[in-house]
C-alpha positions, 0 to 999 in steps of 0.5 A, spaced: 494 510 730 500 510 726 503 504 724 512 503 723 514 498 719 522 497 719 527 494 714 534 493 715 539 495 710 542 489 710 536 485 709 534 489 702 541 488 699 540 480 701 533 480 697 537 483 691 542 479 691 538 473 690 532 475 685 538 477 681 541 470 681 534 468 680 534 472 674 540 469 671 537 463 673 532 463 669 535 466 663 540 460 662 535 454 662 530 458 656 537 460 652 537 468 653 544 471 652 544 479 653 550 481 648 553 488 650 554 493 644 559 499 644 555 506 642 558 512 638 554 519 637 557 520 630 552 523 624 550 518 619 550 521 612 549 516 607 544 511 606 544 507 600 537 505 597 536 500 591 530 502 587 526 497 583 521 497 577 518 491 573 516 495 566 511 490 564 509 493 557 514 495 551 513 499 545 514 495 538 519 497 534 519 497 527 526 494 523 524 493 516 519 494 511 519 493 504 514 494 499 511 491 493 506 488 488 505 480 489 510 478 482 517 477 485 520 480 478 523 484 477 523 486 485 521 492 488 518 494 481 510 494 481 507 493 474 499 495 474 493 492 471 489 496 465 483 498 467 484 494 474 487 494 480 494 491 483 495 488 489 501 492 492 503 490 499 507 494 505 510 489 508 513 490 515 518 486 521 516 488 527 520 487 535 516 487 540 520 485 547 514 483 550 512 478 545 510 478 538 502 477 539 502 483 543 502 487 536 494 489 536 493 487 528 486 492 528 490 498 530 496 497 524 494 501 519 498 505 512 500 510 508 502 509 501 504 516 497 508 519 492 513 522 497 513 529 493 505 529 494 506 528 502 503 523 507 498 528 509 492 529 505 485 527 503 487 519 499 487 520 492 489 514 487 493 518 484 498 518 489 495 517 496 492 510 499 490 509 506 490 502 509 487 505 516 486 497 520 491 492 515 489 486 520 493 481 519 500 480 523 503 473 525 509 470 528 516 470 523 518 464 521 525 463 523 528 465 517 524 472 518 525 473 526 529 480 528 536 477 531 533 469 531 528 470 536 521 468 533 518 469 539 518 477 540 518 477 531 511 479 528 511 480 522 505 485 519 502 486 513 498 492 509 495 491 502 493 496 497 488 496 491 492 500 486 488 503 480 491 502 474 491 511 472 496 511 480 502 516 477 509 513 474 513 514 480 519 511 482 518 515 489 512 511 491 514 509 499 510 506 504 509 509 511 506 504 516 504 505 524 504 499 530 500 499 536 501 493 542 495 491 546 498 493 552 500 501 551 497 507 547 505 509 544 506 508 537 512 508 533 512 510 526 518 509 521 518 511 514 523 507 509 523 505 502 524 498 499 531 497 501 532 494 509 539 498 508 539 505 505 532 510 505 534 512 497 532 507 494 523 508 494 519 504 490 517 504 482 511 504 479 512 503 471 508 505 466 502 502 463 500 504 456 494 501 455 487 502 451 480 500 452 475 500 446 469 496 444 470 490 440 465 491 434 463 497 430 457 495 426 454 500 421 448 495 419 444 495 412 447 499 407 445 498 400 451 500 394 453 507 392 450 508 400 454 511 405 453 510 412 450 515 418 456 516 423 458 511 427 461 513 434 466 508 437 469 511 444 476 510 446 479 510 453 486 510 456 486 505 462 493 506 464 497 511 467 501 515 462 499 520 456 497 517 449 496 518 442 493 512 438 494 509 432 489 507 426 490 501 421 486 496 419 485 491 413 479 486 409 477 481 413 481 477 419 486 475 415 491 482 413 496 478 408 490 476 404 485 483 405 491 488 404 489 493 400 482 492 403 477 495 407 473 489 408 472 482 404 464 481 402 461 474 401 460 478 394 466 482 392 470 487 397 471 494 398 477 498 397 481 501 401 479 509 401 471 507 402 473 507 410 474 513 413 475 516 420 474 523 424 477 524 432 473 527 437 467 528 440 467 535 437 467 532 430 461 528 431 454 531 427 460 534 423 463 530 419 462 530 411 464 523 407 470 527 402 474 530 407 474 525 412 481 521 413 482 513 410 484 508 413 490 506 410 493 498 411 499 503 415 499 504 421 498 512 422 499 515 429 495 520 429 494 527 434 488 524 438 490 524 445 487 520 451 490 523 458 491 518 464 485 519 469 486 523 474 479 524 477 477 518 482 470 519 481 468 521 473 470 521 466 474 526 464 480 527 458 482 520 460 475 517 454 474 521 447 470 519 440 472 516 434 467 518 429 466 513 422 463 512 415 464 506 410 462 508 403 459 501 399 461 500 392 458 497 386 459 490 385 458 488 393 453 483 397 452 479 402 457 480 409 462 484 410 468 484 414 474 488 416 479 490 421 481 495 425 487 496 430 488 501 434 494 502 438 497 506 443 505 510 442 506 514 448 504 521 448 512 525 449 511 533 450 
């Protein structure tokens, strides 16, 4: 059984019409508005991006460094210490963008050298010293901040113990390495002693100087006795070459014991009666006759002391002085004397 249904045209267009008007209806009480638009099928070529990155972290820069021991003058000079050490400190101003407590004071480290030895190396006190953690940074005063600004100014210290026998150079340069906490690249820069020109590097000075015991003691001798040898060993403790001088007089008072070796509680004893031999050699060796005197000049001898140049022994740098005294009759009691060593430059 078939069922038709029949619409009439009419009555289609009638039904669109009004859901139509409907729609409009509806759009204009909830705020719809349709807006038409005019479209081209043309090619789009150029597109134009904006890229962006927030770099957090900024390797440190190294402005200036400067060199010295803590004496103030003369600047740019450093004076040792006989027998001793001085403290040289490598001093560095340090800008870092992202502040100046993001320098790592534990990773700052080095190098002082004599330039025409090189960087590279086994340390030597000579003339090489390291410094591989200096530790010690701070924020600039204002008067020390790169371009003012103390906030991203540190200023970093590296301090050397430099052994009296460290070589007289006026080449001496400090070469120091910065790490910030926030990055692994380290910046190195080499300057001398001048924030303005490379050329001029740091002097270490001379240091003549000696080192000797205080007393030479040849015991109980009777008259027309003379003594055993007495050995009094001598040592430079500076950074130079040397010869030493000899003189010596009676007594501690030289205007009143001139002319003589000792003054007694009984008597004295001439010039002539104390004699010296130089050199390890010499000793066991010695006869009285031909040994030299200690005269009331100053004698500069032959015997040279060579500056140190072994960190971990004793070398040419110490050497013996051999004694004998000869009494006289007419002597008793204590006797005493005076000798002077002294140091001239050794000149090749």
């Amino acid at each position: 059984m078939k069922m038709i249904v029949s619409v009439k045209k009419r009555t289609i267009e009638q039904a669109v019409i009004v859901l139509t008007l409907a729609i409009l209806a509806f759009s204009a009480l909830v705020g719809i508005t349709f807006t038409s638009y005019d479209v081209f099928g043309g090619n789009i070529t150029n597109i134009t991006v904006r890229a962006t990155v927030n770099v957090s972290n900024t390797e440190p820069v190294i402005i200036a460094i400067r060199l010295d021991d803590n004496v103030s003058s003369p600047a740019h000079q450093i004076d040792l210490t006989p027998n001793g050490f001085t403290a040289v400190v490598c001093n560095a101003t340090i800008f870092d963008y992202n502040g100046w407590a993001d320098i790592a004071p534990n990773k700052t480290n080095a190098t002082l050298y004599i330039k025409n030895v090189e960087e590279a190396g086994a340390t030597d006190k000579n003339f090489r010293y390291r410094n591989s953690s200096c530790g010690s940074c701070r924020q600039a005063a204002a008067s020390e901040a790169h371009l003012g600004d103390t906030a991203t100014t540190a200023i970093c210290d590296c301090k050397f113990n430099v052994q009296y026998y460290a070589n007289n150079s006026n080449e001496w340069v400090c070469n120091m390495s910065v790490t910030d906490t926030g990055g692994t690249q380290v910046q190195h820069l080499e300057l001398n002693i001048s924030r303005t020109a490379v050329s001029n590097d740091t002097l270490v000075n001379k240091l003549l100087a000696i080192d000797t015991g205080t007393l030479l003691d040849y015991g109980n001798l009777s008259v027309t006795e003379t003594s055993s040898e007495i050995i009094h060993n001598v040592s430079n403790v500076g950074n130079i070459n040397l010869n030493i001088t000899l003189r010596g007089y009676g007594g501690s008072n030289e205007s009143i014991g001139i002319n003589h070796s000792m003054m007694c509680d009984f008597g004295n004893i001439s010039v002539g009666q104390q004699k010296y031999a130089l050199g390890s050699e010499n000793i066991g060796k010695t006869v009285f006759v031909n040994m030299t005197i200690l005269r009331n000049q100053t004698d500069v001898t032959n015997f040279t002391l060579y500056h140190k140049v072994n960190d971990n022994s004793v070398g040419d740098e110490r050497n013996s002085t051999i004694w004998r005294l000869q009494v006289p009759l007419s002597v008793g009691g204590i006797c005493n004397g005076t000798i002077i060593f002294g140091a001239v430059e050794r000149i090749d």
